[in-house]
Structures are given as structure tokens and as C-alpha cells.
C-alpha positions as CSV (number, residue, x, y, z in Angstrom):
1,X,3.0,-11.6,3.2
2,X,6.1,-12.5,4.8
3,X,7.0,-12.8,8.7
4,X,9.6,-10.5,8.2
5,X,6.9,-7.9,6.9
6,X,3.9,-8.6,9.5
7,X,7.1,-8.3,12.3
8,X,8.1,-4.9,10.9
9,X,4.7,-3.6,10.1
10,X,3.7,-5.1,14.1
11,X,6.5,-3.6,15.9
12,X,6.1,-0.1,13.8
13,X,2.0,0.2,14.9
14,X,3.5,-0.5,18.9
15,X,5.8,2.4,18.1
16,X,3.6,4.8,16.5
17,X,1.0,4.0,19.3
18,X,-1.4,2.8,16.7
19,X,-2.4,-0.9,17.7
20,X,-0.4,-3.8,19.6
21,X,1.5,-6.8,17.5
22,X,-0.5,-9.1,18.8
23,X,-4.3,-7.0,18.4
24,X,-2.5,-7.0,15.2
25,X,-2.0,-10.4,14.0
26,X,-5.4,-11.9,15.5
27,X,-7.2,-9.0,13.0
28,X,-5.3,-9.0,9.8
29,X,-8.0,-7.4,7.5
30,X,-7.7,-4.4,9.9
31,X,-5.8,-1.4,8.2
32,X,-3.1,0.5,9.8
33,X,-3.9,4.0,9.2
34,X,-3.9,6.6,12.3
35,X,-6.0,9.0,10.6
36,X,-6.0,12.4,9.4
37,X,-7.1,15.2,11.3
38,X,-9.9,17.4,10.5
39,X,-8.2,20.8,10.6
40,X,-9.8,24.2,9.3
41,X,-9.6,25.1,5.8
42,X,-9.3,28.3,4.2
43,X,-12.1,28.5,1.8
44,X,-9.7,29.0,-1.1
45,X,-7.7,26.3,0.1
46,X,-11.8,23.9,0.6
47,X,-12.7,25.1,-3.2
48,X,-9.3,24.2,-4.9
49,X,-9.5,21.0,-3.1
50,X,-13.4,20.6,-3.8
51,X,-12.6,21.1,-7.5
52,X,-9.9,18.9,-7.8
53,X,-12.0,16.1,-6.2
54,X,-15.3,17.0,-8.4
55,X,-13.2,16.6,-12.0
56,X,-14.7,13.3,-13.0
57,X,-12.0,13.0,-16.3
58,X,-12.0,9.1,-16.8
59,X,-8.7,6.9,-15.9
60,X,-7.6,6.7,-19.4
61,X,-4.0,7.6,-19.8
62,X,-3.3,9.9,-23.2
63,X,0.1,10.3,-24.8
64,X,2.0,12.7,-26.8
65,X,4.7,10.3,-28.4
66,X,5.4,6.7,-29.0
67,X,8.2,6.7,-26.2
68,X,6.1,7.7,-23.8
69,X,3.3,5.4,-24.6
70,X,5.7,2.9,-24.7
71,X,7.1,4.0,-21.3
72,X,3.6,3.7,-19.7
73,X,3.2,0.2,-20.5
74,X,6.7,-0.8,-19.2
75,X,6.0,0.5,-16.3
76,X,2.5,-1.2,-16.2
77,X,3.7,-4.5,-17.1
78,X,6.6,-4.3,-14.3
79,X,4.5,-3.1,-11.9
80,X,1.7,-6.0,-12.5
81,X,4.5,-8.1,-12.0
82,X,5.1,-7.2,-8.6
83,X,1.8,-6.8,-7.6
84,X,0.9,-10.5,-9.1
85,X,0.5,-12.0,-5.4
86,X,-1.7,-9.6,-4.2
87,X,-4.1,-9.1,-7.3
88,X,-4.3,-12.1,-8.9
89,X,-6.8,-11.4,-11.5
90,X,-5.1,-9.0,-14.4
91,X,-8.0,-7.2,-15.3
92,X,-8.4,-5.7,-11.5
93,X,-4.6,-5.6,-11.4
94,X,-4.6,-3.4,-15.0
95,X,-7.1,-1.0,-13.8
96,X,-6.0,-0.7,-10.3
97,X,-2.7,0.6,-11.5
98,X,-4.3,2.2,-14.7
99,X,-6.3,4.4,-11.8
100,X,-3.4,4.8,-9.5
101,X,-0.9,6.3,-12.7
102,X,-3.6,8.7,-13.4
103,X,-4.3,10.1,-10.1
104,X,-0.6,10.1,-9.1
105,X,-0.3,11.8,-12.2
106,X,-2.9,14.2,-12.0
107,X,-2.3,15.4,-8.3
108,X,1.8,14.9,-9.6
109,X,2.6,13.0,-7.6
110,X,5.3,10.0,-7.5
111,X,3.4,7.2,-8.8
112,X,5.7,5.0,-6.5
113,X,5.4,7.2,-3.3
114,X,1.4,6.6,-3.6
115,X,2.1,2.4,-4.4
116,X,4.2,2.6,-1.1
117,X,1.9,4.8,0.9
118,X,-1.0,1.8,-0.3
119,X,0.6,-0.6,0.9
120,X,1.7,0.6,4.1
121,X,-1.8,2.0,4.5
122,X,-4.3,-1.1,3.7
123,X,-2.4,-3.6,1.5
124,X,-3.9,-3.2,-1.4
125,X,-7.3,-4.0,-0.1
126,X,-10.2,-1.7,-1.5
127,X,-12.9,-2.4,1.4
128,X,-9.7,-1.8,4.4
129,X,-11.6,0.4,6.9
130,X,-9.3,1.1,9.9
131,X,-10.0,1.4,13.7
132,X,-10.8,4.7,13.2
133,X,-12.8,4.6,10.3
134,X,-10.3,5.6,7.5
135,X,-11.0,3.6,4.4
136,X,-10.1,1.6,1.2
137,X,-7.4,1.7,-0.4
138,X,-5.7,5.4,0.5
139,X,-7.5,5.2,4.1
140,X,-9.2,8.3,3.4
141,X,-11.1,9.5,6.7
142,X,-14.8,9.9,5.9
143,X,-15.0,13.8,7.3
144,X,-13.1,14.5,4.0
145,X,-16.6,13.7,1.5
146,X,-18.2,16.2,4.2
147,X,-15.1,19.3,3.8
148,X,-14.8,18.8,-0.2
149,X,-17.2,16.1,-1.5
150,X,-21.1,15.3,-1.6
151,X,-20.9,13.9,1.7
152,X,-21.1,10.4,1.1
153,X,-18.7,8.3,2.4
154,X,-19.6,5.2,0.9
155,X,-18.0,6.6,-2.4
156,X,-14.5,5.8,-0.4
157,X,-15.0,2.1,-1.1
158,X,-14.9,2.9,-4.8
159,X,-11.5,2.6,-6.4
160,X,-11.1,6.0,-8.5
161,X,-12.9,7.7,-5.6
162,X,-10.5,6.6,-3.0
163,X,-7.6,6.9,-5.1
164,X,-8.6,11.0,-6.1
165,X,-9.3,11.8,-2.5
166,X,-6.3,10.1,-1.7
167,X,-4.0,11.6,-3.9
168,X,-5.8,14.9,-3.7
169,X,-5.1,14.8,0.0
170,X,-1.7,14.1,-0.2
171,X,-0.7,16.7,-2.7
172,X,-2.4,18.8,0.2
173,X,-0.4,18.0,3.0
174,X,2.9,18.2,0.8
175,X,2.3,21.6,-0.3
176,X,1.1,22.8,3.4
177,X,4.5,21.1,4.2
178,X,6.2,23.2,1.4
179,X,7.6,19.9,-0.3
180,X,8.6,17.9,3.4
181,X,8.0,14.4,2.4
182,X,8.3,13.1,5.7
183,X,6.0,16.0,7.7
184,X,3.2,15.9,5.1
185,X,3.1,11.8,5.3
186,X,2.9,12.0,8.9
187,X,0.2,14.7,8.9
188,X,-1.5,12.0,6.1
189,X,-1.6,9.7,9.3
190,X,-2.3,11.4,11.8
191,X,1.4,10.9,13.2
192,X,2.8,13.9,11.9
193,X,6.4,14.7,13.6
194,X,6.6,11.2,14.2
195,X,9.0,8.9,12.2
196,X,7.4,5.2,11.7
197,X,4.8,5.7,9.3
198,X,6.8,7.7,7.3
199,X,9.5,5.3,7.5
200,X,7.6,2.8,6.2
201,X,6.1,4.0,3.8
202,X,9.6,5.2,2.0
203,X,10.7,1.5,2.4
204,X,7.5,0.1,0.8
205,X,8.5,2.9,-1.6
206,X,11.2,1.0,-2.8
207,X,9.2,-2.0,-4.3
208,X,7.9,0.4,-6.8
209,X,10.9,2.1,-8.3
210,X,10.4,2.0,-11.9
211,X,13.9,1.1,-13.9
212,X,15.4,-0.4,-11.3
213,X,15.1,-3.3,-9.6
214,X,12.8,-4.2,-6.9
215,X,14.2,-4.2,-3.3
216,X,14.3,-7.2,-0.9
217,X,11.8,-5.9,2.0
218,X,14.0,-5.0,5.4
219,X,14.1,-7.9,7.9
């Protein structure tokens, strides 16, 4: 990780209220994640969710046609390039991203809006648990295995588990926000109304663009 990107990433948890630059830098396995809320659920709204969470399908990507096929492993290869530094090891790096297409996918979502949120919210690290208990990899807050799962929170420390709440949650927020980007990241946080966190996670967004080049991150 760069200076530029700790700077950015210190100076945006001062702004958002979230943690202090230097609390920061003298703890960096902690997770900037504010949290979301627990808000009521209308039960229609707690058994769509509750479903979507509970439909084990395995991570295995199927395909119509050739060129899609084809597409898909573009896209993984270029991706595993640029997440190379962070996962060393290919066979976590193939079915991290394996697990993150099909999730994005199947909540359809922007494969590279969920990279960026991931990044933003625990860099890639599936054991991240934040000061306020969000964890792994999406920094899914445990009350969410209580309103729609079995209740166990320890499932958020396993990858496809974190990744489905994640994404599940996130499809959530965007159609409460009817389609706002920037309100239903925010309400993912904790922060919603508030433009840091969704800031950055639109610029992390950028290192995941697929058919175009990667982006330099911001000073």
C-alpha cells in the first residue's frame, strides 16, 4: 500500500468521523467500516432477503456461449493481475474473485462497484473485523445473521458467506435508495448523506474497470 493511499484513506476516516490518522496507522489490520444500522424490516422485505441469503448454489460460473466464457476469463485474468500484490497465492486469488463475479452477479450488481467497496471496506482481508464489529471482507455487521440468517456470526469470516450477505445487503440499500449509488453506499456504512465513504469507494472503483485501463490511485 502506498503513502498516497494510507494518507487518503487517513484523512477520509477523520472526515467521516470514523477513526483518527494516526489511531489509524498504529493499527493497520483494523477495517474502516462505520457500520450499518439495524433498521426495521418489513417482513416481506426480512423473507426476500432471508431467501436470497439461504440459496446455497455453488460459486461456479455457467455460460451460454463461447464469447461469454471467454469474456469471464479475461476479466478473471485481468483482474488477478491487479490484485497480484494483495493475494499472492493464485488459487485464493481465482476463487476469491470466482466468488466475488458470482455474488456480484447474482445480487446484479457491478462486479467492479463490489471490488471497490472491498477494498475501501477491509483491503481484501477475510478475517478484517472493524471497531464496531463489522466483519471480513464486505464488513458485514453481525445483527444481519440474526434479521435474515441462522444467527451465527462466525459464518461472516467465511468467504462466500461474507461475500452473499454483502452483496445481498447492498442490492438492499440500492433498491431502498431507488438506484442512488451514493445514498445506498453511505447507508452500507453507516454514513449515509455523507460524502467520503462513498467517495472512496467510486475511486477504488476505478482499479476494477474491466476493458479499460486501470487508474493511477488519487494522490
Amino acid at each position: 500500500m502506498s503513502t498516497g493511499q494510507v494518507s487518503r484513506r487517513a484523512c477520509l476516516l477523520s472526515a467521516a468521523g470514523l477513526a483518527a490518522p494516526a489511531a489509524w496507522l498504529a493499527a493497520p489490520q483494523a477495517a474502516w467500516a462505520g457500520g450499518q444500522i439495524e433498521e426495521p424490516l418489513a417482513d416481506s422485505v426480512r423473507t426476500a432477503l432471508s431467501s436470497a441469503i439461504a440459496n446455497q448454489a455453488p460459486p461456479e460460473p455457467h455460460f451460454f456461449t463461447t464469447e461469454s466464457r471467454l469474456h469471464y476469463l479475461r476479466w478473471l485474468g485481468t483482474m488477478s493481475d491487479r490484485l497480484r500484490r494483495r493475494k499472492p497465492d493464485w488459487e485464493v486469488r481465482r476463487d476469491f474473485l470466482q466468488t466475488v463475479w458470482y455474488e456480484s452477479k447474482r445480487a446484479g450488481l457491478d462486479v467492479s462497484l463490489v471490488l471497490g467497496l472491498i477494498q475501501v471496506e477491509s483491503a481484501f482481508r477475510k478475517f478484517a473485523v472493524s471497531s464496531v464489529g463489522a466483519r471480513g471482507y464486505m464488513q458485514v455487521m453481525p445483527f444481519w445473521t440474526r434479521v435474515i440468517g441462522d444467527g451465527d456470526a462466525s459464518k461472516l469470516f467465511h468467504m462466500q458467506t461474507n461475500l452473499r450477505f454483502g452483496c445481498v445487503i447492498l442490492r438492499h440499500y440500492i433498491d431502498r435508495e431507488k438506484g442512488d449509488l451514493f445514498m445506498a453506499l453511505g447507508r452500507y456504512n453507516g454514513s449515509r448523506g455523507r460524502s467520503p465513504y462513498p467517495d472512496a469507494v467510486f475511486g477504488a472503483q476505478r482499479n476494477y474497470l474491466f476493458d479499460k485501463p486501470a487508474l493511477p490511485p488519487a494522490a
